[in-house]
N, C-alpha and C positions, 0 to 999 in steps of 0.2 A: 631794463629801466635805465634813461639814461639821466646824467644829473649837468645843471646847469653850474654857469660859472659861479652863478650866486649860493647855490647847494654846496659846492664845494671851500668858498671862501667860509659862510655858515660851521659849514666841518672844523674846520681849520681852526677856528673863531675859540667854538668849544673847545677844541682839544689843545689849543694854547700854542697852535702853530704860527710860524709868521712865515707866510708864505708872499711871493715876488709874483708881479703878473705873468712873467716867463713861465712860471712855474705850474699856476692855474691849470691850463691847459691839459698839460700834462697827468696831475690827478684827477680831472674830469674822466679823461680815458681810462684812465688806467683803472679808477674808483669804478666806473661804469660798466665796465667790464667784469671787475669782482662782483657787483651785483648782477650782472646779466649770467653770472654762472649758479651764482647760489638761485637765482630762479629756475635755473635749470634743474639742480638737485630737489629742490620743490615742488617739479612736476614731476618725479619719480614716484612711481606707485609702491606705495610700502605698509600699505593695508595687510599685506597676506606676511610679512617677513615678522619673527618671536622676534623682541624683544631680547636681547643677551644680556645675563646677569656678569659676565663677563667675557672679555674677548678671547681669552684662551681654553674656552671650556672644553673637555675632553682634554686637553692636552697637558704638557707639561713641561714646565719653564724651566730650563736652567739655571740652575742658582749656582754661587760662589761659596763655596765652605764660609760659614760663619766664627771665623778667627781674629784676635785682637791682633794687629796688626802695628799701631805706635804705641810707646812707650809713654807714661807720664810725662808733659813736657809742663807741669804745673810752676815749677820751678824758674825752668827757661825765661816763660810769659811773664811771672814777674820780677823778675833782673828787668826788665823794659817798662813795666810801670814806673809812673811817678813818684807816688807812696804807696806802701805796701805796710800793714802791721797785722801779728800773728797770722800770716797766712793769708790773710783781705786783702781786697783793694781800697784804697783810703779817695773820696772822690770827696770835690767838694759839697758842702750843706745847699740844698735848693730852697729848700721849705724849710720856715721858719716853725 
C-alpha cells in the first residue's frame, strides 16, 4: 500500500503532528513501507498454527527471589512535602 502526501499530512493532522514539507516525503516512505510489511505478515497462512495461551508454555522462566529490597523511605518523602500533618499529605481544597 502506498500512501500519498495527502494520507500522510491527514496522519499527522490527527495525531497532532506539525510536520514541514521536507519532511512529508520522508514519512510517505517510510509509513509505506511499514504498511507494505504488515501486508506482508497478512498474507502469511496461519490457519493451521494453536493459538498460545502463553508464550512460554512448557518452559520456565527465571525469576528473581522475591525479597524486600528498600527500606521505608516514608519519612524521607515527606521532609520534601509542603505540608504534611499526622503522617498526610496536606494538598490544597479543589471542590467546594
Amino acid at each position: 500500500m502506498s500512501l500519498t502526501d495527502h494520507d500522510v499530512k491527514n496522519i499527522a493532522h490527527l495525531a497532532r503532528l506539525a510536520l514541514t514539507e521536507e519532511q512529508v516525503p520522508v514519512y510517505v516512505d517510510s509509513l509505506s513501507k511499514i504498511f507494505d510489511f504488515v501486508a506482508q505478515l497478512n498474507a502469511a497462512d496461519t490457519a493451521s498454527v494453536e493459538p498460545m495461551a502463553h508464550p512460554l508454555a512448557d518452559q520456565v522462566q527465571r525469576m528473581r527471589p522475591d525479597e524486600v529490597r528498600d527500606s521505608d523511605q516514608h519519612g524521607k518523602y515527606q521532609r520534601n512535602a509542603p505540608r504534611v500533618e499526622a503522617d498526610l499529605y496536606l494538598v490544597p481544597k479543589v471542590i467546594e
